[in-house]
N, C-alpha and C positions, 0 to 999 in steps of 0.2 A: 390837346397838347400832351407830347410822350410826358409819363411822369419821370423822373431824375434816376437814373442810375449810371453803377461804375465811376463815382464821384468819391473823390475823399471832402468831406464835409467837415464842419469843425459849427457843432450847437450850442452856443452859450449859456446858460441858466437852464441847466439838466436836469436841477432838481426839482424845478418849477412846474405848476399846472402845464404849460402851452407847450414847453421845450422838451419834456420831457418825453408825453406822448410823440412827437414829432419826429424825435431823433429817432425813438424806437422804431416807427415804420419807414424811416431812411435807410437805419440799417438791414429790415428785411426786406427790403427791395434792391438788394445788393450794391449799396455802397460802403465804404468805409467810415465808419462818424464815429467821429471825436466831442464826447460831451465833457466840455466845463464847465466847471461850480468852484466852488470855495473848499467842497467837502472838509468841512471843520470838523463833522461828525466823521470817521471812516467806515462808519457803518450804512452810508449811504452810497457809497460806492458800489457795493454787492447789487443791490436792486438796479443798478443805470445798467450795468455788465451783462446782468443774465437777458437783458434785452437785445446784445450782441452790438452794444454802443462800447468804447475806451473811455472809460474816463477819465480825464485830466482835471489838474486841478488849478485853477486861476482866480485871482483876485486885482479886481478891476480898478477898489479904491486904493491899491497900494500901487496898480500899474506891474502885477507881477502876473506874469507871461511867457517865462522860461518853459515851460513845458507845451506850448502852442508848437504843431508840426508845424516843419517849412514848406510843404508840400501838398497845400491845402489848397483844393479848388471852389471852394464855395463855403462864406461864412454866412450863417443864419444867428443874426447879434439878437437873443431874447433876454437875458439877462438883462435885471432890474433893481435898485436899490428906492426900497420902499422907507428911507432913514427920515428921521423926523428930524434932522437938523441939516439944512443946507449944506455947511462945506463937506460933509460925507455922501449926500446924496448927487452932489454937484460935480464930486471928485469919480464919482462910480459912474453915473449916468452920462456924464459930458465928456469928460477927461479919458476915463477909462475905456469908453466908445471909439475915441478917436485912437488914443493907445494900440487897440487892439487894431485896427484900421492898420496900423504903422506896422506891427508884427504878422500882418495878412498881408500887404502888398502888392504880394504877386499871385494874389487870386485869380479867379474867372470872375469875378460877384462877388458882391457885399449887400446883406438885406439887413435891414439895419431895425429891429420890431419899435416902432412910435407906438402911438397912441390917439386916439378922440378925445381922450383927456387933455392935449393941448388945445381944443376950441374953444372959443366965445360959446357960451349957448344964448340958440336965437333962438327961442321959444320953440315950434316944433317944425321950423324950417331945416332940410337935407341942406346941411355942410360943406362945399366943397372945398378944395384942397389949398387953394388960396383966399379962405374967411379969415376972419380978425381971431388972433390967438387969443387964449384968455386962460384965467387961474380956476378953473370949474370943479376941481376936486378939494380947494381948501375947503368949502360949505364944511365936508360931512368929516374934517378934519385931517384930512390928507395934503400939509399944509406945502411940502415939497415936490410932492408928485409931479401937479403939470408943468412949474417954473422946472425944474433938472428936464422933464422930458422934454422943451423947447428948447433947452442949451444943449441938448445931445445932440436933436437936430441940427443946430447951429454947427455945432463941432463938426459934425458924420457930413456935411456936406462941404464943409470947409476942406477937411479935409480927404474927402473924393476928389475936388478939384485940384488938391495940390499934390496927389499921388498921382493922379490917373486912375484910377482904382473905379470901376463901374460899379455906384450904387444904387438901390430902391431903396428909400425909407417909406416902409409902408403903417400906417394909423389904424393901428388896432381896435376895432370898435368892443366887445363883450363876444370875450372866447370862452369856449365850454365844450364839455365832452361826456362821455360816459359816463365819468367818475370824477368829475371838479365843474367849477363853474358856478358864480354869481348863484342861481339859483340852490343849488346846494345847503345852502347858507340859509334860503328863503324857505325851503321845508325844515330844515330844524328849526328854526322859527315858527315856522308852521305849527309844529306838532310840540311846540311848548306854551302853544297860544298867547307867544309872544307878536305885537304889532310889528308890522315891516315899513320902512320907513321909506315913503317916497314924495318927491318933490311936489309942493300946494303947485302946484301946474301942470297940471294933469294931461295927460298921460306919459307916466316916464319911458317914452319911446327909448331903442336901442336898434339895434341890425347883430342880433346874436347872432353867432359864426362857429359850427358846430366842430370836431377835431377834423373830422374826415374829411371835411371841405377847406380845413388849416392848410391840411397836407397836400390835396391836391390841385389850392390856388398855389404853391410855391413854385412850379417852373412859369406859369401868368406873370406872377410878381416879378422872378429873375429879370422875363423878357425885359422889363424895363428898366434894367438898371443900364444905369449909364453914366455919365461927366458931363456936365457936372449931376448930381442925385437928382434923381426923379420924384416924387412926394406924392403917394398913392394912399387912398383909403383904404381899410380893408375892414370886409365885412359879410354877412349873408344878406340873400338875397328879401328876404320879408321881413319888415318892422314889425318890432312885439315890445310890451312894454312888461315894466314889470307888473304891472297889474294882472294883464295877459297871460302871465307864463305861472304866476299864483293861484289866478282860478284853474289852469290848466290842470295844476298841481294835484287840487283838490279837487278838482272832476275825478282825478285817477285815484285818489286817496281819502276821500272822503275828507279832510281835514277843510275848516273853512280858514282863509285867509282875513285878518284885518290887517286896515293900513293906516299911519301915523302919517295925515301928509305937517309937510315942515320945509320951512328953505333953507333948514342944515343936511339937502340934499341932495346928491346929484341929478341938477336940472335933463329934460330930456336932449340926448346927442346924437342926433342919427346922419349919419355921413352918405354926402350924395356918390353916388358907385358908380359914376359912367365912367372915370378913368378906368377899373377894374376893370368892369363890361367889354371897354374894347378892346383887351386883349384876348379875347372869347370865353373869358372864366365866369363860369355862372352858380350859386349852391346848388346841391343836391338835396340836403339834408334840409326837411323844413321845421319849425321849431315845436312845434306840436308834436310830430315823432322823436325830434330828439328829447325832448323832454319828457316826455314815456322809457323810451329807452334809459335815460339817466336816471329812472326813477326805480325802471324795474333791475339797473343794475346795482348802484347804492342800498335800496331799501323795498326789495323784492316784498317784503312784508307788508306791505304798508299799501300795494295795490289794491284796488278793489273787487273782488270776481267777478262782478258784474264789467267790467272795464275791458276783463282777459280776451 
């Protein structure tokens, strides 16, 4: 499928891991995109800009939006409020979704980024898009997470039906790239021989989903938006656990991984992909290279010569 160009686009949470790199390679593939954030700091603005993104600046839990163009063909909604108290994350994540929905209108598309953090976990059964919702992230103390990301859902499709507005909300399974990503986290831990804590129900399966394969599932995902919202997983294509991508780690780095298993943690969630699939979108990137990659671009140091 052609990738996206010649599009004014409008990318929400610019500053973020996912949205950030995103926008960036929208805008050099010749469209026009509009990254908003909050930018409290103005010093974060420079870094979105020289990537040849606008950035604008919006705030979701106030419903402020005066600066969103009118002439926007495609909103990619990634913006997230991670707030430990419900009415702020309630007001960002549900409210502010739909909001923005209302100041987009007259889009081409609306993708609307979910999460796998709304599932039930069923031990290490693939998910699909109609399982039983569940609270999966309070365990490891993420006590708003999956309840605001089921009621944005709720909202984002309520109101696609009452605009008209073709959406995909698609369920974010464990996104990562060059330079962010879950495992990030796991090699400084790593190399402080601190324990990495994963769920006593072994193996903390995921479907990690590398940036390059972010970017170019996003015309896949478009295809299916619709009225009323379509509700698509999204993910890579080979399951790795955290376990898997520790030793991986340390194969390239010599450092050895321990682990803390505990059920203060996110059980395994791995989302079944044939909705994806049939729109002919398949990864490229499998997690072993990217995981080398992420490694030798972070912490080039820390390779092994023997590895090169």
């Amino acid at each position: 499928m052609e990738q996206i160009t010649g599009k004014n686009i409008l990318v929400t949470g610019v500053t973020g891991w996912v949205a950030g790199p995103v926008a960036a390679a929208l805008a050099a593939n010749g469209n026009t995109v509009y990254g908003a954030a909050r930018f409290a700091d103005a010093a974060q603005r420079g870094p979105v800009e020289a990537t040849g993104v606008r950035a604008i600046s919006i705030d979701l839990e106030a419903q402020r939006l005066d600066e969103v163009p009118a002439d926007v063909d495609l909103v990619l909604h990634f913006a997230v409020s991670k707030a430990a108290d419900f009415e702020s994350a309630l007001a960002a994540n549900a409210e502010g979704s739909a909001a923005l929905m209302e100041a987009c209108s007259g889009a081409e598309a609306f993708l609307h980024c979910s999460s796998t953090a709304v599932y039930e976990p069923n031990d290490h059964v693939a998910l699909k898009e109609a399982d039983p919702l569940g609270d999966s992230h309070r365990a490891m103390g993420m006590t708003t997470y999956s309840i605001s990301k089921i009621a944005g859902e709720v909202l984002v499709k309520h109101t696609a039906k009452r605009l008209g507005l073709p959406t995909v909300i698609a369920r974010l399974n464990v996104p990562y790239g060059d330079q962010y990503g879950w495992m990030t986290f796991h090699l400084m831990m790593m190399e402080h021989s601190m324990a990495i804590p994963v769920h006593s129900n072994a193996p903390s399966n995921y479907t990690p989903i590398h940036n390059d394969d972010i970017v170019r599932s996003l015309p896949y995902l478009l295809s299916l938006a619709s009225v009323p919202a379509t509700i698509v997983n999204w993910g890579g294509d080979e399951i790795a656990s955290i376990e898997d991508w520790c030793e991986e780690i340390g194969r390239l780095t010599g450092l050895t991984p321990t682990f803390a298993p505990t059920e203060n943690a996110i059980a395994s969630i791995v989302p079944d992909l044939e909705k994806l699939h049939s729109t002919g979108f398949h990864s490229t990137v499998g997690w072993k290279d990217g995981i080398r990659r992420q490694v030798e671009t972070i912490r080039p140091d820390l390779i092994k010569s023997a590895t090169k």
